[in-house]
C-alpha angles and dihedrals in degrees: 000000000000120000093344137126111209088195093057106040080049093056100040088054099040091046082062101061091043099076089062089108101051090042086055093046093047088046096051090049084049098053094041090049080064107264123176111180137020122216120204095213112181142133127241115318099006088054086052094058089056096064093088099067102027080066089040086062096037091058101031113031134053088224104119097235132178140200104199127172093256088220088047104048092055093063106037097034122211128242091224100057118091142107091308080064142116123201127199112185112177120201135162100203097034085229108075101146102223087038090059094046096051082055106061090035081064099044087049077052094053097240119137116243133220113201123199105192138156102223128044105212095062147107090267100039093051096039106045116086079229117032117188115194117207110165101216142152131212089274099056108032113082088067090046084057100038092057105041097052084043083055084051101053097047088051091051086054101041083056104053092043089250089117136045110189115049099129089048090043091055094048099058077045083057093058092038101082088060095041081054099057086048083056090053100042095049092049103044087106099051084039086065092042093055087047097060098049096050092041105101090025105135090211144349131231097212125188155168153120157237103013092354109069091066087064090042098049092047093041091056090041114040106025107027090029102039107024109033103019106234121134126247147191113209105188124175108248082240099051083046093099090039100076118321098065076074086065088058122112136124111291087043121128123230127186111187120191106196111194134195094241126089091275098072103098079063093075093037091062097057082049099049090053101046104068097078098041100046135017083214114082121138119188124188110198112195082187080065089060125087116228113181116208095009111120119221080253098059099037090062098055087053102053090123095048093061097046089054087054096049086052108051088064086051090050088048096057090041100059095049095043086050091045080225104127110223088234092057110110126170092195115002109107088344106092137012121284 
């Protein structure tokens, strides 16, 4: 596979799963402690890969749980955090500036933070009350996310008996990282095709639902946007028919990321409309992809997983055929803002 290293993607993702057990064990120190609430508090994309489960605990489990803009909360407050919460902040470096802020504005607050870093001597390993180390890099860290915060929610649910199957659960996770590398492996052809044809594209129209928009909206952000400057347009699969079905003709780029979960004929129904509106109209499908020893259950909490995975091998074609490296910034972290 092009510019890509099978050991190390193994042993991130598997060094994600591996701190199930320590999550579990600093939630259920949390919840015993009396907490009431959990907050998701990232920054850009990290808050993004929260978004699954924050919307896996919204919909399935009584726990009050919010997903805030980190930079935003601390100026506006919120009447729910306090010393009864839980805070989750993800962030690949540890020293994110509005993460660590947050930090210490909910510590100030009392509430016990959980902190998902890549990197252990930093502001948000040292700072958080748990502090989870998962050496990643932009190309491997979607899954790494994706996978710890889904990890959160399921042990939030075992403990308060709203979930049945967490070992099991992490079991199949356990197998995941290697039935992803199969998935990879088995779609580096169609990954440089794709990125071909999108190659030259001026802008994407890119879309989903359910579990999947999270995926869509940080594809088209922080990797199209940010690291290979093209425009895009993320659009939830619902607010399709509410505006951006006006930017379709033909010419027009559309990127659809169909998911396992119910809120898949979302999604169909985008598809169903575009063919006779634009000839450009690119579907990625997670139900396409085997998955050996991953049961329906858990496939469809792992929709954007896949699709991350899918997408690094996309990314990877993309930045060589642009000659624009995915590493190359004109302003982010380059100059003061």
């Amino acid at each position: 596979m092009l510019n890509f290293d099978e050991k190390r993607f193994l042993r991130i993702q598997s060094g994600a799963v591996s701190h199930a057990g320590g999550l579990y064990r600093a939630l259920q120190e949390c919840l015993e402690q009396g907490a009431e609430n959990l907050f998701f508090l990232g920054t850009g994309g990290a808050a993004i890969l929260m978004m699954p489960a924050t919307q896996l605990l919204q919909r399935q489990s009584s726990l009050p749980t919010f997903l805030e803009m980190s930079a935003e909360i601390v100026l506006t407050g919120h009447q729910a955090l306090g010393p009864k919460s839980i805070v989750v902040i993800p962030s690949l470096s540890g020293t994110t500036k509005e993460s660590v802020a947050v930090m210490e504005y909910c510590k100030e607050k009392g509430a016990k933070i959980i902190s998902l870093i890549g990197h252990a001597e930093t502001p948000l390993a040292k700072g958080a009350d748990y502090a989870f180390v998962n050496f990643a890099e932009d190309d491997t860290s979607c899954e790494s996310f994706y996978l710890q915060s889904l990890i959160i929610a399921l042990a939030v649910m075992h403990l308060r008996g709203e979930y049945d199957d967490f070992d099991a659960s992490v079991q199949e996770l356990v197998r995941l990282p290697h039935a992803l590398l199969n998935v990879k492996k088995a779609y580096e052809n169609q990954a440089e095709r794709i990125a071909e044809e999108i190659k030259n594209e001026p802008y994407h129209i890119v879309t989903g639902a359910g579990s999947t928009w999270p995926e869509a909206f940080y594809y088209g952000m922080c990797i199209l946007e940010e690291m290979q400057w093209i425009r895009t347009r993320p659009v939830h699969s619902s607010d399709f028919f509410h505006g951006t079905l006006e930017l379709v003709e033909k010419g027009v780029s559309v990127l659809l990321f169909k998911g396992e979960d119910a809120s898949r004929p979302l999604v169909e129904r985008v598809e169903r409309f575009l063919p006779d509106y634009t000839d450009k109209v690119r579907v990625f499908d997670t139900a396409e992809f085997t998955l050996e020893g991953i049961s329906d259950e858990v496939r469809a909490l792992i929709s954007p997983v896949i699709l991350a995975t899918i997408f690094e091998r996309v990314s990877a074609h993309l930045e060589v055929k642009r000659n624009h490296p995915l590493t190359t910034r004109r302003y982010y972290k380059r100059v003061a803002y």
